[in-house]
VOGU-3710 file (C-alpha; in Angstrom, 3 decimals, decimal comma):
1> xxxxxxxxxx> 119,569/96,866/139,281  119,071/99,993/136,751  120,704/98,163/133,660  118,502/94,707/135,013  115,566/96,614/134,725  116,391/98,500/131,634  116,770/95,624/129,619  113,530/94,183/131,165  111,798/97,487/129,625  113,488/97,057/126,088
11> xxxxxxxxxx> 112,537/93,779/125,765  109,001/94,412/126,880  109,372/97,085/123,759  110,193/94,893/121,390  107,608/92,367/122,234  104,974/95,050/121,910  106,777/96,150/118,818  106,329/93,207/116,950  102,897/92,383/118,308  101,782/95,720/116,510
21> xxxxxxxxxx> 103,529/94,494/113,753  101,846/91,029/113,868  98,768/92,093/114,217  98,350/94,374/111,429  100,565/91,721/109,312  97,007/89,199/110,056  94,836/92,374/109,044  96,355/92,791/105,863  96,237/88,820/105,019  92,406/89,017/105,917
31> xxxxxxxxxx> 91,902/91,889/103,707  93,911/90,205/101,286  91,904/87,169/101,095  88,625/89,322/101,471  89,542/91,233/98,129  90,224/88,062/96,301  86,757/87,110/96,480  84,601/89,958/96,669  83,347/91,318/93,520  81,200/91,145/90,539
41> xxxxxxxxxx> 82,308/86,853/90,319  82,017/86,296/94,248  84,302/83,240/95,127  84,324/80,725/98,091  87,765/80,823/99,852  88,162/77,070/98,990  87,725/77,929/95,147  90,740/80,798/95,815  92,982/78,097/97,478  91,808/75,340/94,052
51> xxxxxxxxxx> 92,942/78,425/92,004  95,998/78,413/93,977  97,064/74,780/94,029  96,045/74,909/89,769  92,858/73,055/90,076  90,004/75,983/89,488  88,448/76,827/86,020  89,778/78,669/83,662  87,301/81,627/84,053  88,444/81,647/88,031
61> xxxxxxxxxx> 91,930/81,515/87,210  91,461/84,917/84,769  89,656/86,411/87,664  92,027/85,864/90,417  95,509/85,897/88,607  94,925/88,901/85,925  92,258/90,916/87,576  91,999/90,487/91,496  95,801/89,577/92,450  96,895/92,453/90,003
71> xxxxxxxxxx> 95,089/95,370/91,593  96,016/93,804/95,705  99,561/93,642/95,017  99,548/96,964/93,982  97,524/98,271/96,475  99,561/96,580/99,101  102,617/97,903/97,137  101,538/101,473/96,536  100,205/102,454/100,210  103,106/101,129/101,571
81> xxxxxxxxxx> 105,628/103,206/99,404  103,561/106,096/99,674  103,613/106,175/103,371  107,133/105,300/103,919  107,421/108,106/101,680  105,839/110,167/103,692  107,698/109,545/106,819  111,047/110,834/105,386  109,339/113,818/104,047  107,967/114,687/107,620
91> xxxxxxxxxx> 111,599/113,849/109,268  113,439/116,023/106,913  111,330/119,392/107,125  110,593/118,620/110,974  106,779/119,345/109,370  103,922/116,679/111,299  102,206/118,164/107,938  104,225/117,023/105,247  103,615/114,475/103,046  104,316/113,856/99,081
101> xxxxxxxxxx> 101,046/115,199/98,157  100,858/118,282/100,118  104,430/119,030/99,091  103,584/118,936/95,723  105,709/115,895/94,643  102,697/113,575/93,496  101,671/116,271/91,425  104,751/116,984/89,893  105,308/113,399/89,154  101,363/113,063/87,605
111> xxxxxxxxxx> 102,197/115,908/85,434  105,203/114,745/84,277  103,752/111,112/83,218  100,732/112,745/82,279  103,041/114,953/79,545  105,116/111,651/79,047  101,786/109,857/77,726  100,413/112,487/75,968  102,874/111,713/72,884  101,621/108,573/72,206
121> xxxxxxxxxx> 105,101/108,281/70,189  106,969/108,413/73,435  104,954/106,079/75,095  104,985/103,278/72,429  108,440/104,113/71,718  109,682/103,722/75,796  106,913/101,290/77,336  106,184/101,275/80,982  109,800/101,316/82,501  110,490/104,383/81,555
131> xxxxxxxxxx> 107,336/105,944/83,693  108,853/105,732/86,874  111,901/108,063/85,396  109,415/110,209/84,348  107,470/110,607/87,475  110,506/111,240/89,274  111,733/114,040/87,061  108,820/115,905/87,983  108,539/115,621/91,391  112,306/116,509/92,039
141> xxxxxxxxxx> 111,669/119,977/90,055  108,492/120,089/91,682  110,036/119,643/95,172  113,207/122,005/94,522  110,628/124,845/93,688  108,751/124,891/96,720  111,241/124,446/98,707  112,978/127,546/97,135  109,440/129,364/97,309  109,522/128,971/100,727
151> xxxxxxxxxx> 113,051/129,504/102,363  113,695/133,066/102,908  117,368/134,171/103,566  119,064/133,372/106,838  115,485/131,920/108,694  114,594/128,160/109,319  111,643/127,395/106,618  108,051/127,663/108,371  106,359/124,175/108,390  102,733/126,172/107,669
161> xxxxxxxxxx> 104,560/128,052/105,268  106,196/125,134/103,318  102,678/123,401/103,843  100,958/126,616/102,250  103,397/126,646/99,146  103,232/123,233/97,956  99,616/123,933/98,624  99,304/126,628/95,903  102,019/124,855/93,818  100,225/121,657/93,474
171> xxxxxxxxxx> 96,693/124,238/92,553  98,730/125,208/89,783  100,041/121,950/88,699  96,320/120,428/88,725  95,041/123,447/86,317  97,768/122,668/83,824  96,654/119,261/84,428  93,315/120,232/83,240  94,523/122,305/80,504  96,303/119,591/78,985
181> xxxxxxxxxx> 93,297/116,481/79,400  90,857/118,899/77,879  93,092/118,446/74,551  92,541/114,596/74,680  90,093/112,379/72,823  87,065/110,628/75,110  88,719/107,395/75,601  92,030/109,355/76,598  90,560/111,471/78,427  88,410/108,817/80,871
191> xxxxxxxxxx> 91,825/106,619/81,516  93,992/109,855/81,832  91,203/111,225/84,849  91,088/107,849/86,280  94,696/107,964/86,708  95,014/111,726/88,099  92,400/110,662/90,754  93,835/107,741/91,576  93,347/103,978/90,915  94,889/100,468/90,431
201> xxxxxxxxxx> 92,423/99,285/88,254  93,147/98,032/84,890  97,001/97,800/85,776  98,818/94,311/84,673  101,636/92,312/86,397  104,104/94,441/84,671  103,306/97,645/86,566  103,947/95,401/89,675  107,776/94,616/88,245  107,997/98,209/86,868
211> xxxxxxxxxx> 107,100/98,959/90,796  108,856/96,064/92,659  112,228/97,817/92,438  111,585/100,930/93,711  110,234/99,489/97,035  114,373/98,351/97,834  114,734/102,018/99,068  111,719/100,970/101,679  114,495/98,471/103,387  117,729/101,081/102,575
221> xxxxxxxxxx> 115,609/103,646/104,819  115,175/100,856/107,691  119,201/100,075/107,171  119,737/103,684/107,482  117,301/104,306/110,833  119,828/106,182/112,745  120,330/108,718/109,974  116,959/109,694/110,038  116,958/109,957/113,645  119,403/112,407/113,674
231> xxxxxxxxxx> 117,744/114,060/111,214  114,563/114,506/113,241  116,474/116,075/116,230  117,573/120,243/116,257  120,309/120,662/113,996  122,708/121,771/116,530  122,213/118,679/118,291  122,563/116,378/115,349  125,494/118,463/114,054  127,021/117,773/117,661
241> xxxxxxxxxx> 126,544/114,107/117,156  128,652/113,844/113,981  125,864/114,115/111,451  126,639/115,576/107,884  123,205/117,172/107,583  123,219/118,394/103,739  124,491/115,243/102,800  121,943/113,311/104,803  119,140/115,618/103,704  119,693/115,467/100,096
251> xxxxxxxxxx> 120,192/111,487/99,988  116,807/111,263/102,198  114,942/113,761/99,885  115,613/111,993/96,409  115,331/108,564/97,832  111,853/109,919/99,427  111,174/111,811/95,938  111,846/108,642/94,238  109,406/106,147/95,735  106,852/108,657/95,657
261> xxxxxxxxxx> 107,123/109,345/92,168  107,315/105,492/90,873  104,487/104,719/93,203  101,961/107,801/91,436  103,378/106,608/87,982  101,798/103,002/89,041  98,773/103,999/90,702  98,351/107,398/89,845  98,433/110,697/92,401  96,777/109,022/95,021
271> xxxxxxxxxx> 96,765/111,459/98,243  96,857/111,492/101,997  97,986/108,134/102,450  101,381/109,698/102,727  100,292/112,009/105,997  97,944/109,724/107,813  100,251/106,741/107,725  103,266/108,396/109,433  101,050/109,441/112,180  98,900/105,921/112,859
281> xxxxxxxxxx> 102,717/104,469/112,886  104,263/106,564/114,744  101,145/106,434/117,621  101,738/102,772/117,644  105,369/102,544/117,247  107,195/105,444/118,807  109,175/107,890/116,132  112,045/105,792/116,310  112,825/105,067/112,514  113,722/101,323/112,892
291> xxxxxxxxxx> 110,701/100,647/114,310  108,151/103,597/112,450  109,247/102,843/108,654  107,730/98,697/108,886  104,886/100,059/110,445  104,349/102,995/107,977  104,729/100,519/105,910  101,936/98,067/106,819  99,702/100,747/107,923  99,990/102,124/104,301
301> xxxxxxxxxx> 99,072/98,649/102,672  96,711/97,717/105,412  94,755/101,277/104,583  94,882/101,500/100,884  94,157/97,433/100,115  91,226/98,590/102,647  90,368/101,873/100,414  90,634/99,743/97,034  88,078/96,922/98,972  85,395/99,691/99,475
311> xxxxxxxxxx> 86,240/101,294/95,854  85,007/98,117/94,524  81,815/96,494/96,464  79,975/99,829/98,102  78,076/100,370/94,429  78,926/97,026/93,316  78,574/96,011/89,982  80,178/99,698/89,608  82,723/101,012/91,996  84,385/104,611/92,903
321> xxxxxxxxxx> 87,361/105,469/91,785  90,245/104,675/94,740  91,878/108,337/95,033  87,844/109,358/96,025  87,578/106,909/98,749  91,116/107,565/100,619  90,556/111,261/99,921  87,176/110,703/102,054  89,342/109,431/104,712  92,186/111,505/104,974
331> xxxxxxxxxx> 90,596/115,027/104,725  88,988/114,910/108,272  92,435/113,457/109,758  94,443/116,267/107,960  92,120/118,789/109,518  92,547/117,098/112,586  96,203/117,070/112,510  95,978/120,556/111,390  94,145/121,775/114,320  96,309/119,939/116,734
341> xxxx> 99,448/121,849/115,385  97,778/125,256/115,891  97,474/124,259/119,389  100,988/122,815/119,856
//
């Protein structure tokens, strides 16, 4: 009768589990046909589908394929990275306030691209591909530091205190930032702020395939759901069920590092998405891992393709810059996370 109703319960789960994920799958298609015409060049949704099937003008096809469809893909392809992102970083420091800009590991990763394209030799000389590399060189050394700032000898590391180190780290990072864009001529200087704010305009379709292959560790992390479980529970207990924590922690920190630090080289060091994400999936969802990293996922796309729709059509003809619009979103939540962990 128990195991009868059990399974009645699980499946009941899973139906609700995939009718989240439904829903917010038709909520990003909306938003994705919603972006495609808004704009300076509105277009009818039956000139995007002629477009589509090859029969629009010229002038529609240069709007849609290198302009519009550019910037959604990587919007769609950026928020979801970053949050997934963010969902290892809060299962591996236990932290409901971590996230890969808090920690300091978008930072790292803009200043490291933003020293990679300051020799203009370097940049001609590598191209695009080799931004991702980049990125993630300085987010690891970024990450390593403040999490060697903050551990102190034979106690657990402090969430507020890691939070409060990456804090002042990532200060630090953004005045060498400055330090270094004050040395740069006008027109390097506007593209080189757009970028440390955050955008995804102006990219081109071979930012998406410089991108595309860093979003396989989004699927490796789904693959590897029971891992991360683990690593959300005590140690002791996780030890007791056969888990190789360092091991686990390591793999799930780089691979974490990683996708962060290709998705700020693409779209630049676009916060909060990261920390708000985790938390909207996880309300829906439930923490288990399986189930929290598609959702993450969406939510991430579903929010920044949202953030980049605003960006563009609240000043219309100009627009904000992206980075403004989801940091007017996530502050408020982070202080409202914030608050809630005082009181937990």
């Amino acid at each position: 009768m128990r195991s009868t109703k059990q399974r009645e319960e699980k499946k009941q789960s899973l139906a609700q589990f995939f009718g989240i994920l439904a829903i917010m799958a038709i909520l990003l298609v909306l938003l994705f046909f919603v972006s495609l015409q808004a704009g300076y060049t509105k277009l009818s949704l039956s000139e995007i589908l002629a477009v589509f099937l090859g029969k629009g003008s010229r002038e529609q096809q240069l709007i849609v394929y290198q302009f519009r469809l550019v910037r959604i893909v990587l919007a769609i392809l950026v928020g979801a990275g970053l949050a997934v992102s963010g969902t290892i970083f809060q299962t591996i420091s236990k932290n409901a306030l971590a996230s890969p800009d808090l920690l300091g590991v978008n930072a790292g990763a803009g200043i490291s691209v933003l020293i990679f394209t300051f020799f203009e030799s370097s940049q001609k000389a590598f191209g695009i591909l080799v931004l991702p590399f980049a990125a993630l060189v300085g987010a690891l050394l970024t990450a390593l530091l403040i999490y060697a700032l903050a551990n102190k000898k034979g106690r657990p590391i402090s969430p507020m205190r890691l939070v409060l180190v990456g804090i002042s780290v990532t200060s630090g990072i953004h005045a060498l930032d400055m330090i270094l864009t004050v040395r740069l001529s006008p027109e390097q200087y506007n593209s080189v702020n757009t970028w440390l704010i955050g955008s995804v305009y102006g990219n081109s379709w071979k930012h998406v395939l410089v991108l595309l292959p860093w979003l396989c560790i989004v699927p490796f992390f789904v693959y590897r759901a029971s891992m991360l479980n683990l690593l959300h529970l005590s140690d002791g207990v996780a030890i007791g069920l056969g888990s190789s924590l360092g091991r686990s922690r390591l793999v799930a920190l780089i691979l974490a590092t990683a996708l962060a630090a290709a998705c700020v080289a693409v779209g630049g060091t676009i916060g909060f998405i990261g920390l708000v994400c985790p938390h909207l999936a996880k309300s829906l969802v439930g923490p288990n891992h399986a189930r929290s990293i598609p959702a993450a996922a969406l939510t991430g796309a579903v929010l920044l393709l949202a953030a980049d729709l605003v960006a563009r059509t609240i000043i219309a003809p100009k627009e904000l810059l992206l980075g403004i619009v989801v940091s007017l979103i996530g502050a408020p939540y982070f202080l409202y996370i914030l608050i809630t962990s005082k009181k937990g």
